[in-house]
C-alpha positions as CSV (number, residue, x, y, z in Angstrom):
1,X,186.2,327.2,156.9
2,X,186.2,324.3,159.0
3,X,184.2,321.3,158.2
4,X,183.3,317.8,160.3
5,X,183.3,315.9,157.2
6,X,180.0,313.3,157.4
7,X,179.9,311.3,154.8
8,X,182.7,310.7,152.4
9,X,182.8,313.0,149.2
10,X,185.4,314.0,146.7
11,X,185.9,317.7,145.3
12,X,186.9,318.9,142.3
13,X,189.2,322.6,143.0
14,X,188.9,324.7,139.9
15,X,187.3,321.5,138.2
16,X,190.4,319.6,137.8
17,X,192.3,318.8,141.2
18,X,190.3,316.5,142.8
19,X,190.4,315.8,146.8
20,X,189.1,313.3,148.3
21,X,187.3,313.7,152.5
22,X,187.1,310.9,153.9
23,X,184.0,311.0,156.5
24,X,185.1,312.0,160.5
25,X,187.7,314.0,159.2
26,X,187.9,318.0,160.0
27,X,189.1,319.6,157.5
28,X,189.9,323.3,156.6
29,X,188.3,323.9,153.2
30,X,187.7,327.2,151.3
31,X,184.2,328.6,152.1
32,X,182.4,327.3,148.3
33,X,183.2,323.7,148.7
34,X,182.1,323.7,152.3
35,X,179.2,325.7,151.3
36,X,178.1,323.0,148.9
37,X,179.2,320.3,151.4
38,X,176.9,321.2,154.1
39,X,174.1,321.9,152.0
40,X,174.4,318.6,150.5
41,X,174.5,316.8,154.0
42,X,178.1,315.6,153.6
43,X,179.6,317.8,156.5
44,X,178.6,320.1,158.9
45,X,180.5,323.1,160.3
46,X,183.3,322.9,162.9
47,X,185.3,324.3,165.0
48,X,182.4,327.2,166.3
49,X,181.6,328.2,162.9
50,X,177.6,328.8,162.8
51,X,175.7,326.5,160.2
52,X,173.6,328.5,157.5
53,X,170.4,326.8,158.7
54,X,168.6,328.7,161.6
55,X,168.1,326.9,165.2
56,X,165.3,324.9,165.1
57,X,164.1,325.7,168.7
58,X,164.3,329.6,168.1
59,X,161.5,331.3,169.2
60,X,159.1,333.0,166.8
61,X,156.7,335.8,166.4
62,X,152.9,334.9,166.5
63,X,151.5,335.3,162.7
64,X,149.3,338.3,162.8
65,X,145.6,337.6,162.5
66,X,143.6,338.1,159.4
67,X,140.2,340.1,159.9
């Protein structure tokens, strides 16, 4: 998977290579450490991939009323 790395972070593949992203990088990573990356707010997905977090301007439903 593609990340735009944001802040700089190092991995730990298999828990004993360590790599080191180095923020404004994009990088191909496999999908668990960019899974963890994004959701810690130290990339974001590139290169057309879609983020796991919905659009924030996507319309809703109205919540039904309660009687």
């Amino acid at each position: 998977m593609q990340i735009q790395v944001l802040k700089s972070f190092a991995y730990a593949y298999g828990g004993t290579d360590v790599v080191h992203y180095t923020a404004g990088d994009s990088v191909d990573v496999p999908a668990e450490c960019a899974e963890l990356a994004i959701a810690e707010g130290w990339a974001a997905a590139a290169g057309g991939e879609k983020s796991a977090k919905p659009a924030a301007n996507k319309a809703r439903k109205p919540v039904p009323e309660n009687k």
